[in-house]
N, C-alpha and C positions, 0 to 999 in steps of 0.2 A: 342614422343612428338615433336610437331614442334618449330619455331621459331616464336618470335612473335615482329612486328618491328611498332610501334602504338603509336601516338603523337594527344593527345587532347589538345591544349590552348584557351584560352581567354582573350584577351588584346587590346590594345591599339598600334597604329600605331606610330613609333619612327618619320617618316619622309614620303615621300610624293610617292608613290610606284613607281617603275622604271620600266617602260613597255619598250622593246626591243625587236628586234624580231630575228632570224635565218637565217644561211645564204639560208636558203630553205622558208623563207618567214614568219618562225611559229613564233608565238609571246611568250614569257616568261616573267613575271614579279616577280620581287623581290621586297619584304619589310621589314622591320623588326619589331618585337609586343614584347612590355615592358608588361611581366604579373605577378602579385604581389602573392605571396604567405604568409602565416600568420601561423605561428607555436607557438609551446611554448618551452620554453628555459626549458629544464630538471633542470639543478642544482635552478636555482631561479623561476620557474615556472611562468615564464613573458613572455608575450604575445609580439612575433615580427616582422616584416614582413621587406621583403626582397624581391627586382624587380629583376628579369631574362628577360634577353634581349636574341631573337630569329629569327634568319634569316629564313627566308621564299620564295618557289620559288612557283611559279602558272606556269602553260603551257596552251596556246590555248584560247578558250572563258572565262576560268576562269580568265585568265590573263587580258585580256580585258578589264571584266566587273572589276575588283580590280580594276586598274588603271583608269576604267571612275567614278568608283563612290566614291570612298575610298580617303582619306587625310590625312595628320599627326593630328591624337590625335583622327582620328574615333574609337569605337570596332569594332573589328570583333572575329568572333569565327573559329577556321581549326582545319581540322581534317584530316592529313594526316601519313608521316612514315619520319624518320630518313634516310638523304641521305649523304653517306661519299662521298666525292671530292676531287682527289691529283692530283697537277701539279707542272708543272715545271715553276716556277717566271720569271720576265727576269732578275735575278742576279747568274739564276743557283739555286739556291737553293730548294729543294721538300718544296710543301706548300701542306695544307690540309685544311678542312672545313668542317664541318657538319652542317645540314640546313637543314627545316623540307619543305618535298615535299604536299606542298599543293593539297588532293584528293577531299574533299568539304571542302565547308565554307561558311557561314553565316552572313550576314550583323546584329549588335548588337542594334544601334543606332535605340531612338526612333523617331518617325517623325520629321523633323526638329532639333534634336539635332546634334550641333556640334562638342560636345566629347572635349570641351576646348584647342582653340591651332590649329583648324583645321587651315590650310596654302590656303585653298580655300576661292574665297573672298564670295560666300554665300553655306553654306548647301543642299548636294541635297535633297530634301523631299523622304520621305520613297515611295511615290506611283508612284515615278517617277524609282524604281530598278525592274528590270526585276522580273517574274511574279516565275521563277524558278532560286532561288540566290544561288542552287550548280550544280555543272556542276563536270564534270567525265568521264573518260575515259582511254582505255588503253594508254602509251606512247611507243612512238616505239622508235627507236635510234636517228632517222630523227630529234627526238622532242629535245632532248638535245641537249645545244647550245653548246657542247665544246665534 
């Protein structure tokens, strides 16, 4: 039996996406998506919900397009894998991270909605996102920025 390493969310954009690029030119973006879950409390059978905050990275045209069309407080949907990351801080001390590596994703928002909160001063319209809104590909080493 293999390994299986598989992250579906749907949420909501905490802040405004951070597009960067590599010292070889390639671009990465980061975001992070608040996405709500709703369970029921066993002992009193009361219905609860609780927001999980999610860092997220994108490479290359995905990144791109996230950071030209995307805002704080749009949806989107990714669908990518659990990525562990350890360094060394500048205090010396080992740090770690995990952060889901964005493989597709999908724009949520219906035409001109702003998702409340968006930090753009107007809405892009839905017919203005490119025609193919996931994007994929292998990563090579080149691709990771650290």
């Amino acid at each position: 039996m293999s390994d299986l390493n598989r992250v579906v969310l749907v949420g909501r954009l905490t802040r405004d996406p951070e597009l960067k690029s590599t010292v070889n030119g390639k671009f990465f973006c980061r975001f992070s998506l608040a996405s709500n879950r709703v369970y029921f409390q066993r002992d009193s059978n009361e219905k609860k919900e609780e927001v999980g905050y999610y860092d997220c990275i994108a490479y290359g045209k995905q990144a791109e397009t996230i950071a030209k069309y995307l805002g704080k407080g749009r949806r989107i949907g990714v669908d990518g894998s659990l990525r562990y990351s350890t360094w060394d801080g500048p205090d010396g001390q080992k740090r770690s991270k995990v952060e889901i590596q964005v493989e597709n994703f999908m724009f949520l928002d219906n035409k001109g909605e702003s998702g409340g909160g968006m930090s753009r001063s107007e809405p892009t319209p839905a017919a203005d996102y490119p025609d193919d809104m996931s994007y994929g590909g292998p990563l090579t080493d080149e691709d990771i920025p650290f």
